[in-house]
C-alpha positions in Angstrom: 3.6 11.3 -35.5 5.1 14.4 -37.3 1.0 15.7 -37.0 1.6 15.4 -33.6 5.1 16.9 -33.4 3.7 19.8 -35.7 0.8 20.4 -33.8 2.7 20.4 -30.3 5.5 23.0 -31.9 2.4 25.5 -32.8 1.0 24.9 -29.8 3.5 25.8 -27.9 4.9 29.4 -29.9 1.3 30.3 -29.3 1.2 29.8 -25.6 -1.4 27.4 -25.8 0.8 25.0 -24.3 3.3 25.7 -21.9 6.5 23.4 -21.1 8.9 24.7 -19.1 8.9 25.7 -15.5 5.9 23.1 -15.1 5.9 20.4 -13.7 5.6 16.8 -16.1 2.9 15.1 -14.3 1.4 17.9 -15.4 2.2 18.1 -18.7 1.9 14.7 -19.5 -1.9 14.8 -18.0 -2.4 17.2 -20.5 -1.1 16.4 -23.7 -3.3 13.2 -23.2 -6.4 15.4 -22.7 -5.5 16.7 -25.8 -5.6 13.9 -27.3 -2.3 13.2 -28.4 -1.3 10.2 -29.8 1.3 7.8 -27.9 4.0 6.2 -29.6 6.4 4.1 -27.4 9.9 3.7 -28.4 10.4 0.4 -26.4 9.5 -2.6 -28.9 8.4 -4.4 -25.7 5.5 -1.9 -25.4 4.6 -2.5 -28.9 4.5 -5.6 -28.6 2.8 -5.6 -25.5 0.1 -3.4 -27.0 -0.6 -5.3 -29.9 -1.2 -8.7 -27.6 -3.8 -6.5 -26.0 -5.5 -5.8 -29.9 -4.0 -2.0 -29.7 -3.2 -0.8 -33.2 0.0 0.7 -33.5 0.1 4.0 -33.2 -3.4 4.4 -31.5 -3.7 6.2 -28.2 -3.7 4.2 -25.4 -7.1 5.0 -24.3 -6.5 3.6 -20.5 -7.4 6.0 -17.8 -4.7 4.1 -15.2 -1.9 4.9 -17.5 1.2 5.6 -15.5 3.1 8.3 -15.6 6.1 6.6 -16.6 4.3 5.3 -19.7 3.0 8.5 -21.1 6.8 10.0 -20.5 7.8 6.9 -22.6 4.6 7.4 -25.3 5.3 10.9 -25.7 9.0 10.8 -25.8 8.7 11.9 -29.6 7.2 15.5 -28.2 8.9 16.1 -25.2 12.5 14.8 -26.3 12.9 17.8 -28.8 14.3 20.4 -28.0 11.5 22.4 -27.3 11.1 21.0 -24.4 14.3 22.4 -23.1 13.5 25.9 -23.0 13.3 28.4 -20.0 
């Protein structure tokens, strides 16, 4: 996770990754394409994901993956404060 957090926070003071004025449909379809990992806050979705033989921690690798669930997966990156900046 703190990879992930460390690679997202260089990304974006190079402007290889932009966050703000964007919208996060958008963002979240790219942060998977880059591969990402998700890590859901919800112990429900943990749970749910290792009932499905998931490891924890291991990106969800589904290609009908909401929108909701990468907001909740990538909460870790996009709650920081990062991702309030204009």
């Amino acid at each position: 996770m703190l990879e992930n957090k460390a690679r997202f926070v260089e990304e974006v003071c190079r402007d290889e990754l932009v966050v703000s004025d964007r919208k996060k449909t958008e963002l979240l379809a790219e942060l998977k394409l880059a591969g990402y990992d998700l890590f859901p806050k919800d112990p429900a979705d943990v749970n749910a994901e290792e009932e499905n033989g998931e490891d924890d921690g291991e990106e969800m690798e589904d290609d009908d993956t909401t929108d909701a669930e990468l907001a909740k997966g990538y909460e870790y990156l996009l709650g920081m404060k990062i991702w309030s900046l204009t």
